[in-house]
Structure formats: structure tokens, C-alpha cells
C-alpha positions in Angstrom: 94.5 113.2 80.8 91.8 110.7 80.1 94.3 107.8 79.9 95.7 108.9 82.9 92.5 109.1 84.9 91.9 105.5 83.9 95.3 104.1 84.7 94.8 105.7 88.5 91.2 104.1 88.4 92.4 101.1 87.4 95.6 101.3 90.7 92.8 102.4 92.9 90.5 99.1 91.9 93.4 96.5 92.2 94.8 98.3 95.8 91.3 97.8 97.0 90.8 94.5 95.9 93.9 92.8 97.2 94.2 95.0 100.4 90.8 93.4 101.0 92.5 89.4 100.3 94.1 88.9 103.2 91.2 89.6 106.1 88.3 87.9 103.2 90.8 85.0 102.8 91.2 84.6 106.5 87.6 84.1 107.4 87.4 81.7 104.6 90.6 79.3 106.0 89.4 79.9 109.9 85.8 78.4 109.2 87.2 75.4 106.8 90.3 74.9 109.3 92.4 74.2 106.1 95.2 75.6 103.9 94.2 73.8 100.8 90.5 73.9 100.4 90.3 78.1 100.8 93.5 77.7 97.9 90.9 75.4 96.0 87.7 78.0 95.9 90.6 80.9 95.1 90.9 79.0 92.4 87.7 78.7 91.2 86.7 82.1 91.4 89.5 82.6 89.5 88.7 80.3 86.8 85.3 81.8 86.4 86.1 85.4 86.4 89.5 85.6 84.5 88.7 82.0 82.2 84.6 81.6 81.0 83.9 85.6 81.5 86.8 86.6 79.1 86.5 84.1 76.7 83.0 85.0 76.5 83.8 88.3 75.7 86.5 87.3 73.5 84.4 85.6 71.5 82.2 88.6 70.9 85.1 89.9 68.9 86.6 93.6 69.3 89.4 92.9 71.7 92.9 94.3 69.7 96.0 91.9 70.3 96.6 88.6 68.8 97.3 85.0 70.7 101.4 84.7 71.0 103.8 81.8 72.1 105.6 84.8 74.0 102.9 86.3 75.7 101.0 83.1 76.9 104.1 82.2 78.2 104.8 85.0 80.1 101.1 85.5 81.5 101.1 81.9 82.7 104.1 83.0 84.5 102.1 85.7 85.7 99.9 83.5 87.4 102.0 80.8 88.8 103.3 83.4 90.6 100.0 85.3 91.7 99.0 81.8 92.3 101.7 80.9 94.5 101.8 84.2 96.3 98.3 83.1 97.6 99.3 80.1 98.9 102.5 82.0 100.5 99.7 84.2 102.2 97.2 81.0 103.2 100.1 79.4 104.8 101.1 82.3 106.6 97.5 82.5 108.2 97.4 78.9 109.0 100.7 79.2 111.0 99.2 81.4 113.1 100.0 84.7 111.3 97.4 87.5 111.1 96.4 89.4 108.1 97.0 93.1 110.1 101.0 92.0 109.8 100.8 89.6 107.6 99.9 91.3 104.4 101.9 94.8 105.2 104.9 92.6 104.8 104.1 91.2 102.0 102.8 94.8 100.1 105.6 96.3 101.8 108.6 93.7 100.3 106.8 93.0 97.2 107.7 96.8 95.3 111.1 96.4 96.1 111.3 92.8 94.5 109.1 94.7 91.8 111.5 97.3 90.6 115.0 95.2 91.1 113.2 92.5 88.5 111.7 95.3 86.5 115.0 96.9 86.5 117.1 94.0 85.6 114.1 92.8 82.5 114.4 96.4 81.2 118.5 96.6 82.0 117.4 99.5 83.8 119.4 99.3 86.6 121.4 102.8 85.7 118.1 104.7 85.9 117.9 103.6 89.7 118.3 107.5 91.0 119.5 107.8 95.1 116.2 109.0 95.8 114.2 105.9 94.5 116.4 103.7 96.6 115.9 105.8 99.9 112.5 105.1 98.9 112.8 101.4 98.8 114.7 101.6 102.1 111.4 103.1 103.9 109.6 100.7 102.6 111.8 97.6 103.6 112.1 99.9 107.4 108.2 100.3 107.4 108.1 96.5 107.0 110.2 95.5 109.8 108.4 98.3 112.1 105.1 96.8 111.0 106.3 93.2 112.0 108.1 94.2 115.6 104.9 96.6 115.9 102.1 94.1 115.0 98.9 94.4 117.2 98.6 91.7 120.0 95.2 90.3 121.0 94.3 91.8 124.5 93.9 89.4 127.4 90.2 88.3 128.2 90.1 89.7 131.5 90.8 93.1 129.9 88.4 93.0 127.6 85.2 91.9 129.2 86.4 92.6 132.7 87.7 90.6 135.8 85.1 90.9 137.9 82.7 89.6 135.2 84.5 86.6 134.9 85.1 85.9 138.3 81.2 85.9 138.9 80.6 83.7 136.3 82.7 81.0 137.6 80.9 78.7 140.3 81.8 79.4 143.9 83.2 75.5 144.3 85.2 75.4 141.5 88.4 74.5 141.9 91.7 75.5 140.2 91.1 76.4 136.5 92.2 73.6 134.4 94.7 74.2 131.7 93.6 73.4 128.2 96.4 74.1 126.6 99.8 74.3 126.8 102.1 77.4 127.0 103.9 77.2 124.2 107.5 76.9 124.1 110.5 79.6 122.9 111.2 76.9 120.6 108.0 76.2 119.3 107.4 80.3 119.1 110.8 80.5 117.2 109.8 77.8 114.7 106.1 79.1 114.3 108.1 82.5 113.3 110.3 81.0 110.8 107.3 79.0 109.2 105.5 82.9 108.9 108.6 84.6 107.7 109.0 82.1 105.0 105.3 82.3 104.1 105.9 85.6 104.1 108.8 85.8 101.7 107.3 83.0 99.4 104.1 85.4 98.9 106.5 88.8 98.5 108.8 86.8 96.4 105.7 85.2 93.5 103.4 88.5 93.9 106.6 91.7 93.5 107.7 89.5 90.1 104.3 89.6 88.9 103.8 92.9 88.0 107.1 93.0 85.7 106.4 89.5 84.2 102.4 90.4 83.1 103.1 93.8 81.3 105.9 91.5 79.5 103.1 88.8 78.7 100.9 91.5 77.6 103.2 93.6 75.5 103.7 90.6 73.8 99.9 89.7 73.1 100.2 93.1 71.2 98.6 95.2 74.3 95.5 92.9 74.8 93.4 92.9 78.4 91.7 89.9 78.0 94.3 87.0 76.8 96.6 88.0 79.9 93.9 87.3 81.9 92.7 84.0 80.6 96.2 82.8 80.9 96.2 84.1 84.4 92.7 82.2 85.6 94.3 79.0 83.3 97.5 78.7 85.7 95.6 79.5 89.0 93.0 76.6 87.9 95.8 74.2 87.3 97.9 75.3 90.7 95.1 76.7 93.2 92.7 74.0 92.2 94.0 70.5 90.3 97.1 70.2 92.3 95.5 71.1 95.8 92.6 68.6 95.1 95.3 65.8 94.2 97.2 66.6 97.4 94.4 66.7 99.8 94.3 62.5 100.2 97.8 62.2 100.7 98.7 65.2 103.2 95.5 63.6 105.4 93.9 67.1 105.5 92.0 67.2 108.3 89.9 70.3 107.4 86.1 70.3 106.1 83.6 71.7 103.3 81.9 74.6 104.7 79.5 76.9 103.2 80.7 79.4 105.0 84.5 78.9 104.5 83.8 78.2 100.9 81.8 81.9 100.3 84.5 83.8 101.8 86.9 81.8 99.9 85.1 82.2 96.9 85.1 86.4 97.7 88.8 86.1 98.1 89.3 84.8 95.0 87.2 86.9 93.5 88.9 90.1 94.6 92.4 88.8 93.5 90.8 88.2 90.2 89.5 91.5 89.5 92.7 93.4 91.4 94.5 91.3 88.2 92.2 92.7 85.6 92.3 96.2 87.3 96.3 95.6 87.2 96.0 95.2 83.4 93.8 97.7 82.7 96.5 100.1 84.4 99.2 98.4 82.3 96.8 99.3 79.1 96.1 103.0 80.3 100.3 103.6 79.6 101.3 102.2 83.1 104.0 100.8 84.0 105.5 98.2 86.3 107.9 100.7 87.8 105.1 102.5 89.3 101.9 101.1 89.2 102.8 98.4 91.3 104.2 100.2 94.1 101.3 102.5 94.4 99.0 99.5 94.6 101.3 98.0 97.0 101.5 101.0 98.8 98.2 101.8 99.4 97.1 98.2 100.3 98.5 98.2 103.4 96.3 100.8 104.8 93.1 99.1 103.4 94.5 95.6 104.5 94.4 97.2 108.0 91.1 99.2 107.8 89.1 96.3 107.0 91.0 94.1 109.4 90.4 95.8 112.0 86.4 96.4 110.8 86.3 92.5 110.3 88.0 91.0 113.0 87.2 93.3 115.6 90.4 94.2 116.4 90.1 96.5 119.7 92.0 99.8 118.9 93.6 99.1 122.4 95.8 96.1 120.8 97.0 98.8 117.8 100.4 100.3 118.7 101.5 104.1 117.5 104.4 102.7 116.1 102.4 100.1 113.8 100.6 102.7 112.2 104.0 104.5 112.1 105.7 101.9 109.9 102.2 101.6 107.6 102.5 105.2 107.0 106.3 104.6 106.5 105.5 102.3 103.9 103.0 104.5 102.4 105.5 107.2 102.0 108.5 105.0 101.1 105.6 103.7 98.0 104.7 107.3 97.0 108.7 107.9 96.8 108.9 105.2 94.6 106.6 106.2 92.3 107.8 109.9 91.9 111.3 109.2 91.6 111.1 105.9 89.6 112.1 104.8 86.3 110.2 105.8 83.6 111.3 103.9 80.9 113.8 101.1 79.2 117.6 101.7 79.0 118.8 103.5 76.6 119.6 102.1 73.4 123.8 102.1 73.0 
């Protein structure tokens, strides 16, 4: 029972953590008006909580496991693909997608990516029971309900008031210039492609990490803090090296600001400890087929809470049938995790 209380201590830590990312992460990209630099402090915060901290206590001795060629393999893996899930997520947001929508996609495609990789690594597919798939199919319909669904931002006249605005404006002003231009079906259409493949990149790296850690860290002979050092060591060489190198030569146009860089910094920071919390669940007896839905389950509704806290989001803009696909998802996740797999194939 003990174990068990710390494994759902552990899911509860990592769903808070990365249902926070997406809102944290947005501030940080809005004030620097950049993809790369926000990728850059992710990566740092990374680097300092998953790299100096456990090797720190690593050296202190105590930690079970041993140092493998299979397991640093496979938690570097790990986090080239947590690593390139963020980006996925930053690039989303910087082509104009919003964390309320943007993230329940991602938590809400990621367990089904999850279970068919955890299912083929563990030739599990035969344990897949009708049940777990209907499941999955609520969570893919929750998805698409959450995209069609996603709140729109309400026009200013409706939220301060017409009659405000027209007394502000001076009695011989003329026509109201237009600043910008009303953007085109096209240039909607390609704006929705750009998020959808954000999107799918992000669902894609972060539903195969799950599945791919626990393998790194079953090989490291159950250890918490090597799968974590290989994690921060492949976020610092994507989320920091390569960004810096590609800054000059893809003429960002975007700035260094304090601001930007402690929100940034707090993303990173909660994806780091949601991946020490997603280990500690793996060491607690978890397992892929279930831990990671319930975390991507209940992230969602977090993501949205503190979205909607954050970026004040008037209730007004939230549609019935948004929250109706979160809760979708929700239930599709908890469907998951009742009726999932529970173990490896058996042996012939």
C-alpha cells in the first residue's frame, strides 16, 4: 500500500508540473517574442535540476543501480524526445496557438501514442482488451472536441463596453485606421497546418517517452537518478547548444528579457521535476501502460485551470462543449488505466 501511495504521489506531482508547462512556457515566449531563446532557458533549468543536483547526490553515494550502455542509451532517448516535445509545444505557441487547446491535444494524443509503443516494446499487443481501446477512442474524440471547441478571445467592445470606447475616441476623428490586415483563408489554413504539426511533433516525442525511460531505467538496474542525468544531458545538448548555434543563422529577431527568461526558466523547471516525479512513479512499481495516461489525463484539466487563472481568459470565451471533450479525455484516460495492460506478453 505504501508503494502504491507513492507511485499516485509521484502521477499527481508530474500531472501538475507539466499541466502547468504550457501557460508558464507561454508567458516566457510572449515577453522574449522568440521560439528559441524560451527553448534555451528550458534547457537550462533542465541542466541544473536533472544534471549538477543529481550528480551531487549521486556522488553522496546510496543510490542502487549501476551506469549501463543500455540504459544511457535509452534515457538519452528519453530526453531527445521530451526535449523535442517542448520545442513541438513552443512552436505551436509561436504560430499563434494557445496553451487552453494547445496542450489538451497534446495530453490527449500523447497516451494513445504511449500504449501502441508500449505495446509493441513489450509485444503486448494481444493484451489490448475492447474496452482499453474504446478508451483510447474517447480520448482521440475528446481531442478533436477540444480543438473544434477551443475558447475564442471575445471582441474588445464586448469586454470593456461600446460606449466606453466610443467616448474615448475624439469627436474629429476620422475613420479608424486599419493596423493590420485581416488575414486571409489561406493564410488561416496554413497557420492551422503549422499548429497541427507542432501539435503532432510534441504528441509524437512526449507519448514515446514514457515507454522508452522505464526501458532506460530498467536497464540502469531500477536507478532514479542516472535516468535523470541522461535526461537534463540530452535537453542541454538539444534545448540549449543547438538553439544557441542556430540563433545567428535563422536571424532571430527576438530579445533577452528578464522577464521572458524567469518564466522560461519556471517552465523548465516544472518539466524537469514532472520527469523526476515520472521516474519516481516508474520506481514505486509503475508502469508505462498506466502511469502515463493518468498523468496525461489529468493535465489537461490543470493546463486549463491555470490558463484560464493566468491569462485571464473571460469564462464568456469557454464553450460547454470544450469542457465536454476535457472531461471526455479525462474519462477516456481513467478507462485506460483500469482496463490497461498490466504486464509483458506471455512467455511462449
Amino acid at each position: 500500500m505504501k508503494q502504491f501511495l507513492g507511485m499516485i504521489a509521484a502521477v499527481a506531482l508530474t500531472a501538475f508540473c507539466w499541466g502547468t508547462y504550457g501557460p508558464v512556457l507561454h508567458f516566457g515566449r510572449e515577453a522574449m517574442h522568440s521560439s528559441l531563446r524560451p527553448f534555451v532557458c528550458v534547457g537550462l533549468a533542465y541542466f541544473l535540476i536533472a544534471v549538477l543536483i543529481p550528480l551531487v547526490l549521486l556522488a553522496r553515494g546510496g543510490e542502487r543501480g549501476s551506469w549501463t550502455r543500455k540504459g544511457v542509451l535509452w534515457s538519452m532517448l528519453a530526453g531527445a524526445a521530451g526535449s523535442l516535445g517542448a520545442l513541438g509545444v513552443i512552436l505551436a505557441l509561436g504560430f499563434g496557438g494557445k496553451p487552453i487547446y494547445v496542450m489538451p491535444l497534446v495530453f490527449g494524443g500523447a497516451p494513445v501514442v504511449n500504449t501502441l509503443l508500449t505495446a509493441f516494446m513489450n509485444k503486448a499487443f494481444g493484451q489490448l482488451k475492447s474496452l482499453f481501446l474504446a478508451g483510447l477512442i474517447l480520448v482521440i474524440t475528446g481531442a478533436v472536441t477540444v480543438l473544434v471547441f477551443k475558447p475564442q478571445p471575445l471582441p474588445a467592445a464586448a469586454e470593456h463596453g461600446t460606449a466606453n470606447a466610443v467616448a474615448a475616441a475624439p469627436e474629429d476623428a476620422g475613420p479608424p485606421a486599419i493596423a493590420v490586415a485581416p488575414k486571409t483563408a489561406e493564410q488561416k489554413a496554413e497557420r492551422f497546418v503549422e499548429i497541427l504539426l507542432s501539435v503532432l511533433l510534441a504528441l509524437l516525442c512526449w507519448g514515446s517517452y514514457g515507454p522508452v525511460l522505464h526501458r532506460g531505467q530498467a536497464a540502469m538496474g531500477g536507478s532514479r537518478l542516472r535516468p535523470l542525468i541522461c535526461i537534463g544531458a540530452a535537453y542541454f545538448l538539444i534545448a540549449v547548444l543547438v538553439p544557441l548555434a542556430l540563433l545567428g543563422p535563422l536571424r532571430d529577431t527576438g530579445s533577452w528579457d528578464m522577464s521572458g527568461g524567469i518564466w522560461s526558466l519556471a517552465a523548465g523547471s516544472l518539466g524537469a521535476v514532472g520527469a523526476l516525479g515520472t521516474i519516481l512513479a516508474f520506481a514505486c512499481g509503475g508502469k508505462p501502460f498506466t502511469v502515463m495516461p493518468v498523468v496525461f489525463g489529468c493535465a489537461p484539466v490543470i493546463n486549463t485551470l491555470t490558463t484560464l487563472a493566468f491569462a485571464h481568459t473571460p469564462m464568456a470565451a469557454v464553450s460547454p462543449f470544450f469542457l465536454a471533450g476535457m472531461l471526455i479525455v479525462a474519462v477516456g484516460a481513467a478507462i485506460v488505466l483500469f482496463f490497461g495492460p498490466r504486464g509483458h506478453a506471455a512467455p511462449k
